[in-house]
N, C-alpha and C positions, 0 to 999 in steps of 0.2 A: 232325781229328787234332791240334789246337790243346793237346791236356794229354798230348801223349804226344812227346816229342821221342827222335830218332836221329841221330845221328852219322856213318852212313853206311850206303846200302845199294847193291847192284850189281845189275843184270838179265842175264843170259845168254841169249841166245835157240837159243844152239846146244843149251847143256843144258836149257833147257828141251822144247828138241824131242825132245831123247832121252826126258825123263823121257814124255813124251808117247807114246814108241813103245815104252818099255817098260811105261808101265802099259794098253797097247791089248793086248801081247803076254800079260802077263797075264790078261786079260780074256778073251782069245780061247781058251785051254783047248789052244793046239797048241803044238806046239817048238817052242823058239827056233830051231833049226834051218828047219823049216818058216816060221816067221815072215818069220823074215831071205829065203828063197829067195823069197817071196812080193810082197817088200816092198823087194826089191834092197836087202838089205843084209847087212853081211859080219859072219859072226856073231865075228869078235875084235872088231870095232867095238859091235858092242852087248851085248859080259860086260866089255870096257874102261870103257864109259861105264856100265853098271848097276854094277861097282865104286868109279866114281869118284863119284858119286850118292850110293849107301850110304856112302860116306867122310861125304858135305859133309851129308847127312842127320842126322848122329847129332851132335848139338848137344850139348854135355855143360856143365852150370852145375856151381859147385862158390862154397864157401864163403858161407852164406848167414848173415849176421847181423843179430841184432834187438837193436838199442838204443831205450832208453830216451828219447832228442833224437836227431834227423837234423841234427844238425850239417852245414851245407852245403851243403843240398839243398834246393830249392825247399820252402817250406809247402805246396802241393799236392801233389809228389810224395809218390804212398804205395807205390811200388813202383821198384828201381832196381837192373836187372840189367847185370851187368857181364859182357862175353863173353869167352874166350879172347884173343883180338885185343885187348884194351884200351879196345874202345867201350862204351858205356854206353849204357842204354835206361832211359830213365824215364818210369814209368807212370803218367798222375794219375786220378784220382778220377773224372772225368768221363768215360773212352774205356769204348767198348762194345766187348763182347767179340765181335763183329763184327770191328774193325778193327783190336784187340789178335791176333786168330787172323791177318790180313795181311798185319801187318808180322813176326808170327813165319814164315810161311812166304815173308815175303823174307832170313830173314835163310838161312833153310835154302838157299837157292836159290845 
């Protein structure tokens, strides 16, 4: 991950465990109602956290410019996303889209 630098990421293990028992709920074809009795859990606790999910899930990029010099920016950078927050992701030439798909689904996280 040597051409692709970040600025910061976070891990959550509580939402992660959510995301984890809402997409088994999913999968399984019964109620969330059902689920949760099944699974001891309370069903405001899991439409709280499947809302709060769907919030931090939907990443939204805006303003994308293409100049002619990248004034500023690494020679190898050839891609440089700027998020909501003010971080920066810059992409170089070398990273596989393996570990480009990773660090996007840390950033969703």
């Amino acid at each position: 991950m040597s051409d692709t630098a970040i600025e910061r990421t976070t891990a959550n293990p509580k939402a992660e465990k959510w995301a984890e028992r809402i997409a088994a709920q999913q999968r399984s074809g019964i109620s969330v109602k059902q689920f949760c009795k099944e699974h001891e859990l309370t069903e405001y606790s899991f439409y709280a956290w499947r809302k709060r999910l769907r919030e931090k899930e939907s990443v939204r990029f805006a303003l994308v410019e293409r100049r002619a010099s990248r004034q500023g920016l690494p020679a190898e950078t050839v891609l440089e996303l700027v998020l909501t927050t003010g971080e920066r992701l810059r992409i170089g030439t070398g990273v596989d889209g393996v570990t480009l798909r990773a660090v996007l689904e840390a950033l969703r996280a």
